[in-house]
MDTraj code that builds the backbone (N, CA, C; nanometers):
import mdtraj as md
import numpy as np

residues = "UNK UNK UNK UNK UNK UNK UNK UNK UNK UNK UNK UNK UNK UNK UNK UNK UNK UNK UNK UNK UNK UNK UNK UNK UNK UNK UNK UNK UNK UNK UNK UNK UNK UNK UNK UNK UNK UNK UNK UNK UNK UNK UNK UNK UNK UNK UNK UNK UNK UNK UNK UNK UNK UNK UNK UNK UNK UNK UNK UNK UNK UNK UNK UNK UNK UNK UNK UNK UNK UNK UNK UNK UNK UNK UNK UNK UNK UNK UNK UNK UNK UNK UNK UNK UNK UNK UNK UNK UNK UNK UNK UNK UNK UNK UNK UNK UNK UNK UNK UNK UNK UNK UNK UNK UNK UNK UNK UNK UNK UNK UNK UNK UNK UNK UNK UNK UNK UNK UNK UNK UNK UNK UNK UNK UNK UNK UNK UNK UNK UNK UNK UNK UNK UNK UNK UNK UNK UNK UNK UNK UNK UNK UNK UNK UNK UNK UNK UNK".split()
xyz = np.array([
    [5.9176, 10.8602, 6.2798],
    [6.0169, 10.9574, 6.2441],
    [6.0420, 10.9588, 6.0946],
    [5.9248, 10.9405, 6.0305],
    [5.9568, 10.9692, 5.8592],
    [6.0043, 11.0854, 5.8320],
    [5.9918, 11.1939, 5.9008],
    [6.0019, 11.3228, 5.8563],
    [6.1746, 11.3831, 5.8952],
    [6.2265, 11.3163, 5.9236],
    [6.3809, 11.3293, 5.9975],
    [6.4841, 11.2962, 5.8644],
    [6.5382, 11.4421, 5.8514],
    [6.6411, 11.3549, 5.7203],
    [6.7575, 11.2902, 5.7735],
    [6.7440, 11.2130, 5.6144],
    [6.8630, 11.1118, 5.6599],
    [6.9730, 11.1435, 5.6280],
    [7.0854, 11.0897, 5.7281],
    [7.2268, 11.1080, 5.7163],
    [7.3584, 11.1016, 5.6167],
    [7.4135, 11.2282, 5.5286],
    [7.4746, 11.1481, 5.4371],
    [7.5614, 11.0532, 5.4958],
    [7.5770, 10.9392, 5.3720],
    [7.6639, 10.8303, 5.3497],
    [7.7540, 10.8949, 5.3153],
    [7.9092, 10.7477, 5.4051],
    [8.0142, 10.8043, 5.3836],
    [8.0657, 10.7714, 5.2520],
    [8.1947, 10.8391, 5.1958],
    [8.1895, 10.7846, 5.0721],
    [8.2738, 10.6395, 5.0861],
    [8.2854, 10.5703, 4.9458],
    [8.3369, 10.4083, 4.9535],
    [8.4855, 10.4097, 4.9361],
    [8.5121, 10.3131, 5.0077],
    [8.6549, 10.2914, 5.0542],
    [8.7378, 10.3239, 4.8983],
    [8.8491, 10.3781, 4.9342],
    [8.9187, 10.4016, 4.7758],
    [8.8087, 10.5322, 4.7212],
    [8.7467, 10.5538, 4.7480],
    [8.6814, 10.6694, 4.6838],
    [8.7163, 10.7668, 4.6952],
    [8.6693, 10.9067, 4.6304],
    [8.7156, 11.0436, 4.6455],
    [8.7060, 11.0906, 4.7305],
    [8.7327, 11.1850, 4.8735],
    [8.7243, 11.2327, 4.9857],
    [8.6677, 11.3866, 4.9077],
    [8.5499, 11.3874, 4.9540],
    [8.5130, 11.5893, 4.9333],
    [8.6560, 11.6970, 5.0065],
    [8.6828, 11.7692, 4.8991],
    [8.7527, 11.8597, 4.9653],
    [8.7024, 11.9411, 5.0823],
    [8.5807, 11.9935, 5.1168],
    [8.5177, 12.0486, 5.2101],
    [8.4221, 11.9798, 5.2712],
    [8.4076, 11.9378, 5.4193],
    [8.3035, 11.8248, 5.4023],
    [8.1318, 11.9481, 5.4629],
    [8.0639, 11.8992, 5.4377],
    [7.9458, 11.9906, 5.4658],
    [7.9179, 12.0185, 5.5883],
    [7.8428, 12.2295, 5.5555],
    [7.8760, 12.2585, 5.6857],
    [7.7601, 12.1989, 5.7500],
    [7.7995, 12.1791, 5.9055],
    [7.6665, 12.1584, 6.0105],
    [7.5683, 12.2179, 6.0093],
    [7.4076, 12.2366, 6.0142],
    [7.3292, 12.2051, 6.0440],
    [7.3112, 12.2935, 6.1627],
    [7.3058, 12.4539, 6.0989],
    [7.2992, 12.5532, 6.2702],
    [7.3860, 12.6212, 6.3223],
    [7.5271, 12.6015, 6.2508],
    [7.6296, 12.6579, 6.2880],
    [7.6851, 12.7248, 6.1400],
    [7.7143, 12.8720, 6.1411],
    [7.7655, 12.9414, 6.0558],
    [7.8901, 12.8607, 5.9890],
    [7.9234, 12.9027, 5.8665],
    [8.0620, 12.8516, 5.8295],
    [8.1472, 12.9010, 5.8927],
    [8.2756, 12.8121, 5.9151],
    [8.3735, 12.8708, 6.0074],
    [8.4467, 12.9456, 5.8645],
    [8.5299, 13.0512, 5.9069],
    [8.6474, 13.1126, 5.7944],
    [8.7923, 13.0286, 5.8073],
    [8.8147, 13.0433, 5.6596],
    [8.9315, 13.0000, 5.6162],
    [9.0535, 13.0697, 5.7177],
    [9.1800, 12.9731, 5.7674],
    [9.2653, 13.0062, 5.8416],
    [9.3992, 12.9769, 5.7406],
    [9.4936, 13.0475, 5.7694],
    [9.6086, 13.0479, 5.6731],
    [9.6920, 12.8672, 5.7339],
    [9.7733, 12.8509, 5.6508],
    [9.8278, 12.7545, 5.7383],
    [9.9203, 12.7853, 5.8293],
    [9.9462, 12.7195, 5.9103],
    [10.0527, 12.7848, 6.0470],
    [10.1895, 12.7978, 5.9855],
    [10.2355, 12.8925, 6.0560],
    [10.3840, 12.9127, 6.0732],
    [10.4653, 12.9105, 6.1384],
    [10.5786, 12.8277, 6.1321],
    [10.6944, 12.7770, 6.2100],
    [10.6260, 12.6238, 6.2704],
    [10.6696, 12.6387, 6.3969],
    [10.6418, 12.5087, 6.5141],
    [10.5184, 12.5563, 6.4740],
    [10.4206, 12.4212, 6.5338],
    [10.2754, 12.4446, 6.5928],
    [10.3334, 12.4287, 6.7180],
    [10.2019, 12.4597, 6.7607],
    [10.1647, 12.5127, 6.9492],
    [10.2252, 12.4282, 7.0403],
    [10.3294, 12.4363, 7.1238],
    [10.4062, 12.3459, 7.2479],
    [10.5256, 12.2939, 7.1635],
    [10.5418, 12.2686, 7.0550],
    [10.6588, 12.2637, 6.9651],
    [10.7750, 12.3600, 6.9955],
    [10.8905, 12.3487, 7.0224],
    [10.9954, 12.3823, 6.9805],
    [11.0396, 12.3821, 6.8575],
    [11.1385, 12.4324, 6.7609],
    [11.1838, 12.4234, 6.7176],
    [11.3768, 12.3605, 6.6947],
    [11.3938, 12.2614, 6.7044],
    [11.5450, 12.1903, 6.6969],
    [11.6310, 12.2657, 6.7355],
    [11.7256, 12.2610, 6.8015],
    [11.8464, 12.3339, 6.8611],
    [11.9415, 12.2628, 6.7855],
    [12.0722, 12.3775, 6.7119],
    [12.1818, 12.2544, 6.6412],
    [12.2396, 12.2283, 6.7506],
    [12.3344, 12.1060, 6.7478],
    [12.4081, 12.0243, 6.8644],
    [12.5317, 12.1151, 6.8701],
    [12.5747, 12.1465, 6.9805],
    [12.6989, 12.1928, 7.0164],
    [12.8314, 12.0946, 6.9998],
    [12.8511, 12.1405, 6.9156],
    [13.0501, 12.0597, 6.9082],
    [13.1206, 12.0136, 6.9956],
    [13.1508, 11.8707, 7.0559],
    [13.2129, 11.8504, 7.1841],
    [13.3675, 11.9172, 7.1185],
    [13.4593, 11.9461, 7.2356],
    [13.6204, 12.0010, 7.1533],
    [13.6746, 11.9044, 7.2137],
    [13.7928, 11.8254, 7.1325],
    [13.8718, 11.7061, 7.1342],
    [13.9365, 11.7544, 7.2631],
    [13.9728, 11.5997, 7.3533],
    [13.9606, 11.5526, 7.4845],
    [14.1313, 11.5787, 7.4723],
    [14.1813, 11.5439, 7.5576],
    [14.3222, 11.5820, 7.6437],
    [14.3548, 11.4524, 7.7357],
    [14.3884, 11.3637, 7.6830],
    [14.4146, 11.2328, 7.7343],
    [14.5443, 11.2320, 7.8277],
    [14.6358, 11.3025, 7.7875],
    [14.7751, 11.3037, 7.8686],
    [14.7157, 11.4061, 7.9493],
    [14.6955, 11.5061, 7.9729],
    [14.6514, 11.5774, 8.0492],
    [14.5993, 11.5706, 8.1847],
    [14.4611, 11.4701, 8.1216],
    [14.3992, 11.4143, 8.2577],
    [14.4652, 11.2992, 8.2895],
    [14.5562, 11.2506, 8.2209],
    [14.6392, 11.1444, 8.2929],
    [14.7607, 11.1738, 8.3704],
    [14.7878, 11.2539, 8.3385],
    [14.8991, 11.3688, 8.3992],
    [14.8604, 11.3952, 8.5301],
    [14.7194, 11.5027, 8.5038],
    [14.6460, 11.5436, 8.6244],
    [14.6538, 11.4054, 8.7494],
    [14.5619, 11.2910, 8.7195],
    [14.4739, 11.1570, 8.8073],
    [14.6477, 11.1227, 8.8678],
    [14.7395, 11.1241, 8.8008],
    [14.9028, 11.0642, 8.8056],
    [14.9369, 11.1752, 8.9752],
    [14.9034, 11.2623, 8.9364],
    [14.9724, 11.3826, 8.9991],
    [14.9302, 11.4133, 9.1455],
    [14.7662, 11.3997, 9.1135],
    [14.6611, 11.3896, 9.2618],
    [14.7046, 11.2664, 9.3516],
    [14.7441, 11.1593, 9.2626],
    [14.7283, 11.0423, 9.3538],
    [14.8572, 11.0214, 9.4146],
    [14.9348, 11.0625, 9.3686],
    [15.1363, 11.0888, 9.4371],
    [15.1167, 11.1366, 9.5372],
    [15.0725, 11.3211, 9.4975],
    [15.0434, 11.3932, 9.6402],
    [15.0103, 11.2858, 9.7551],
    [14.8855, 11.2474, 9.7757],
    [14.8156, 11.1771, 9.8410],
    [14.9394, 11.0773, 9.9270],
    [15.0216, 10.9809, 9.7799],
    [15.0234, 10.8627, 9.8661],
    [15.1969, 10.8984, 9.9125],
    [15.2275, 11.0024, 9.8858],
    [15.3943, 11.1003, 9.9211],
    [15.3797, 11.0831, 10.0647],
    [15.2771, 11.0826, 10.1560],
    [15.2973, 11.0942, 10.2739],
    [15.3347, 10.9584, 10.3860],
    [15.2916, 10.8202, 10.3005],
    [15.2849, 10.6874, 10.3113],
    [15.4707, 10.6553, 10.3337],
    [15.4818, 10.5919, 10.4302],
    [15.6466, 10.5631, 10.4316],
    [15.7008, 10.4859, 10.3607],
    [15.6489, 10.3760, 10.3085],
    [15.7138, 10.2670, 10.2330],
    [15.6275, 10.2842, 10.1123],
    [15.5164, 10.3618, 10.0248],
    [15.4411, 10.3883, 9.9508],
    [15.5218, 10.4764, 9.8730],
    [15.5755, 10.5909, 9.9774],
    [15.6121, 10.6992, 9.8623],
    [15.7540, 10.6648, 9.7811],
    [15.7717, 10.5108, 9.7578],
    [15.8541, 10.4931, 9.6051],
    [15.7635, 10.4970, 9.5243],
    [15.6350, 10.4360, 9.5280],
    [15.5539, 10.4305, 9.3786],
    [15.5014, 10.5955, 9.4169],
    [15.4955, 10.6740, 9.4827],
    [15.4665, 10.8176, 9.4786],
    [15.5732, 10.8735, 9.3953],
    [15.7094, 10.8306, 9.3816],
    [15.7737, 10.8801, 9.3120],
    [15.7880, 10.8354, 9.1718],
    [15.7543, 10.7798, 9.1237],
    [15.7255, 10.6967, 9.0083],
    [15.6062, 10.7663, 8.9000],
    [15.4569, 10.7343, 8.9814],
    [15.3841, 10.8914, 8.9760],
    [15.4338, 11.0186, 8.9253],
    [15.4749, 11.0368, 9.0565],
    [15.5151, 11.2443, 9.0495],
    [15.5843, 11.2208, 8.8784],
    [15.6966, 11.1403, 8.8257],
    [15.7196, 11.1766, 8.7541],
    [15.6898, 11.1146, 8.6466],
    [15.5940, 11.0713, 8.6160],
    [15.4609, 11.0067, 8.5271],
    [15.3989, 11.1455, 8.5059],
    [15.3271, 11.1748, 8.6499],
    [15.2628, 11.3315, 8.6289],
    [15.3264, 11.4482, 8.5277],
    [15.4348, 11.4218, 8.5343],
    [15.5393, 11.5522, 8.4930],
    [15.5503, 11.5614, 8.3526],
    [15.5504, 11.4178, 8.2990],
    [15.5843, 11.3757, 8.1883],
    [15.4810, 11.3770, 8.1136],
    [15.3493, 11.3589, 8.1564],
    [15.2219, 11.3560, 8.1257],
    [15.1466, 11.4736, 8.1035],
    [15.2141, 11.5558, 8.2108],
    [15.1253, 11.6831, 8.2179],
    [15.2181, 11.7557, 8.0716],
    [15.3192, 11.7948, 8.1413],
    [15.4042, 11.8952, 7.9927],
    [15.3871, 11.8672, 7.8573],
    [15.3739, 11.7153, 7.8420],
    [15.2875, 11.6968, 7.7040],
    [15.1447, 11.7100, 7.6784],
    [15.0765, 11.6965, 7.7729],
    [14.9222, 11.7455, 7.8022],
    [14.9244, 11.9011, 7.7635],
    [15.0260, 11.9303, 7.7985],
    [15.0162, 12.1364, 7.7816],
    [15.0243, 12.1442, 7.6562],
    [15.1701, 12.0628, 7.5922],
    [15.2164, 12.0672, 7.4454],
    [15.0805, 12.0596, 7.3763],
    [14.9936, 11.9590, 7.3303],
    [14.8800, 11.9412, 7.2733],
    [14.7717, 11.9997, 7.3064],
    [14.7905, 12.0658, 7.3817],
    [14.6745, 12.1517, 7.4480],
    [14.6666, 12.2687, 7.3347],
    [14.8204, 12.3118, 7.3617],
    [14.8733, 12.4255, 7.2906],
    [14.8594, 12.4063, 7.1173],
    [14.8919, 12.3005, 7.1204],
    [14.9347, 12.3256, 6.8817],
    [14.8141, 12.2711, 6.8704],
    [14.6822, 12.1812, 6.9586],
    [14.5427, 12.1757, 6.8916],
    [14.4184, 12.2046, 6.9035],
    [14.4358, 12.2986, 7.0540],
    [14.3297, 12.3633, 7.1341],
    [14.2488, 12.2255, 7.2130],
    [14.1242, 12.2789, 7.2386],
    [14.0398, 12.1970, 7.3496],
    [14.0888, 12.2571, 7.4626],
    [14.0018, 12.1421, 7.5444],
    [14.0007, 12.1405, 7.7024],
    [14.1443, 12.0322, 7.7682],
    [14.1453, 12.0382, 7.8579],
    [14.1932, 11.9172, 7.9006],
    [14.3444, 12.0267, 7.9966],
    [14.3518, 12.1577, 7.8993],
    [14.4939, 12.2017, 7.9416],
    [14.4769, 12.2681, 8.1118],
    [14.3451, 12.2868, 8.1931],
    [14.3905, 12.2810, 8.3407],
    [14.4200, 12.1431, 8.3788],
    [14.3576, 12.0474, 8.3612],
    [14.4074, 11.9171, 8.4308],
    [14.5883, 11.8847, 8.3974],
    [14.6525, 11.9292, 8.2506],
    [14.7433, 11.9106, 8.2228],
    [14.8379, 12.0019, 8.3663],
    [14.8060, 12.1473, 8.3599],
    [14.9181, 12.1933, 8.4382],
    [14.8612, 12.1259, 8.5938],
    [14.7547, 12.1127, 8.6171],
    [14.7458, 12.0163, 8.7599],
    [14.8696, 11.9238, 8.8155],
    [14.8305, 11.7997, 8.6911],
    [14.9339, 11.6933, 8.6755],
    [15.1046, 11.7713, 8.6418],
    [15.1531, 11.8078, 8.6046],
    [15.2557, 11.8953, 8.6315],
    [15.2682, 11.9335, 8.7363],
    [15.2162, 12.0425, 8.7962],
    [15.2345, 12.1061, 8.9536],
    [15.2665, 12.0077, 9.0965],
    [15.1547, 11.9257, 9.0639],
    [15.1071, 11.8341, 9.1684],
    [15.2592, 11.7040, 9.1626],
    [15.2440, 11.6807, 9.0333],
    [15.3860, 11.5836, 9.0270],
    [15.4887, 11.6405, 9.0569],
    [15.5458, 11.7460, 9.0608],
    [15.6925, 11.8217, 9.1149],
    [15.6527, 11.8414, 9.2541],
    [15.5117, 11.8748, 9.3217],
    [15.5516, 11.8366, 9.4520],
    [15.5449, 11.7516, 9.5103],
    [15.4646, 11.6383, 9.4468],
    [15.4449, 11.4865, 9.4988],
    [15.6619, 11.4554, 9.5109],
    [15.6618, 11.4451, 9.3672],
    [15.8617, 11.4376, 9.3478],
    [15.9145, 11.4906, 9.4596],
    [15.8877, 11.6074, 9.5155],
    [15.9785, 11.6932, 9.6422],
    [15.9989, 11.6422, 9.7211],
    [15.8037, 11.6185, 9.7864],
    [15.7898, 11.6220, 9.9461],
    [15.8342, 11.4395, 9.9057],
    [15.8449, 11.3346, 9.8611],
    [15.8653, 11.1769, 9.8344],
    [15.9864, 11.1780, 9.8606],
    [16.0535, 11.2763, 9.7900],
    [16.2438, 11.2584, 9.8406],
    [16.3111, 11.3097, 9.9149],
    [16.2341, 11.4497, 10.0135],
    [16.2454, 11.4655, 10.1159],
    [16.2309, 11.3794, 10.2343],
    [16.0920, 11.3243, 10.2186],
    [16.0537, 11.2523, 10.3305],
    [16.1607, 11.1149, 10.3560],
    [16.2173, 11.0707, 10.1901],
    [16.2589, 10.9527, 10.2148],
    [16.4216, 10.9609, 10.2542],
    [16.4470, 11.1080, 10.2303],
    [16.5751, 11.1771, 10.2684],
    [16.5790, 11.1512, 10.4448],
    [16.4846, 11.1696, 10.5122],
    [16.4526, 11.2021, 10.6221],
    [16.4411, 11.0753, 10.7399],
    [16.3913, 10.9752, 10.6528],
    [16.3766, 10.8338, 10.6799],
    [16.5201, 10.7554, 10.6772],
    [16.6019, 10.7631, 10.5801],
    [16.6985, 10.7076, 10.5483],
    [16.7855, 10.7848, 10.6804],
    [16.7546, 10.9141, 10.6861],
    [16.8798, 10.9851, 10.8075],
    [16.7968, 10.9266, 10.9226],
    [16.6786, 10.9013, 10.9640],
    [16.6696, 10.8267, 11.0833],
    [16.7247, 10.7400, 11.0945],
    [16.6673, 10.6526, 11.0013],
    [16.7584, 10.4663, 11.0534],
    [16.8644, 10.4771, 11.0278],
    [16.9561, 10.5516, 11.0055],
    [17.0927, 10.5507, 10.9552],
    [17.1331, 10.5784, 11.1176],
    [17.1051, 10.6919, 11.1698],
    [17.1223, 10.7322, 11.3137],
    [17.1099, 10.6673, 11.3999],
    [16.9783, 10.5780, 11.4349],
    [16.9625, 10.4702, 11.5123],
    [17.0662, 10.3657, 11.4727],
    [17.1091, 10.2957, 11.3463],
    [17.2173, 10.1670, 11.3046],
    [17.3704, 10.2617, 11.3634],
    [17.4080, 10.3354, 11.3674],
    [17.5200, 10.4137, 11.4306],
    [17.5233, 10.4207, 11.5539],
    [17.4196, 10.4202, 11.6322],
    [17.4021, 10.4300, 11.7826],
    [17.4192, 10.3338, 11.8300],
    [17.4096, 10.2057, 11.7783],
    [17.4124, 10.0300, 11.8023],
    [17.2410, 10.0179, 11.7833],
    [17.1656, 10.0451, 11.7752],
    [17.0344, 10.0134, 11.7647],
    [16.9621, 10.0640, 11.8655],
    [16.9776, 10.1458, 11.9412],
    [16.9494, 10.2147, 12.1016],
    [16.8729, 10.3467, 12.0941],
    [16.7696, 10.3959, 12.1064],
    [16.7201, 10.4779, 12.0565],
    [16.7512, 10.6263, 12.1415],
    [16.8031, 10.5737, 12.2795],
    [16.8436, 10.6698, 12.3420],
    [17.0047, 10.6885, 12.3648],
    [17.0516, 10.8032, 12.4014],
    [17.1819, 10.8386, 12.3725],
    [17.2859, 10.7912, 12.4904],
])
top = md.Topology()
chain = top.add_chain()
for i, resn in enumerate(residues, 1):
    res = top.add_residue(resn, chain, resSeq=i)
    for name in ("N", "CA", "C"):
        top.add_atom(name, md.element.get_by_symbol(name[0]), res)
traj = md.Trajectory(xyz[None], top)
């Protein structure tokens, strides 16, 4: 195979790199392409981050205060700390609204939640315990006898 040319050498380490390296051997020159624009191909381009809006701490504490009264209002010997709650909720929520109001954000449905929910947790707690107290009061009047 004397007749087979030989391969250029690459150039030496630290050396100059050819700006164009030579064309192949059978294949036309390819044409010059502009450089790309924007993303390349499967790239996105960055999305800016959306602004979280400042949180409502009394609010949802108002709200969690307010849900959990409801709930435990129906409990007979429970619904004192239901009442305790309800008006935790109340206190929690109306200032949850206040700051809702003079700094914006989120947080102001959970605020009137905790409000709502605490005035009826408060109701049905001192009704029920209204109701309790007139039982055993009725039975201790009767001599302890449940029938008349």
């Amino acid at each position: 195979m004397p007749d087979a040319p030989e391969a250029p050498q690459p150039p030496a380490w630290g050396g100059a790199q050819p700006d164009n390296p030579p064309p192949s051997p059978g294949l036309p020159p390819q044409p010059g392409y502009p450089p790309p624009q924007g993303a390349p191909y499967g790239y996105y381009p960055q999305q800016p981050y959306a602004v979280a809006q400042p949180g409502n701490g009394l609010g949802v504490a108002g709200g969690v205060c307010g849900i959990v009264a409801v709930v435990l209002c129906w409990i007979p010997f429970v619904d004192y700390l239901s009442i305790v709650l309800g008006a935790l909720a109340i206190i929690f929520g109306a200032l949850g609204i206040r700051h809702s109001n003079a700094h914006g954000g989120g947080g102001k449905g959970m605020a009137i939640t905790g409000l709502v929910t605490g005035i009826v947790a408060l109701v049905i707690s001192i009704l029920f315990l209204a109701l309790i107290y007139t039982a055993v009061s009725s039975i201790n009047i009767n001599g302890g006898s449940l029938g008349g």
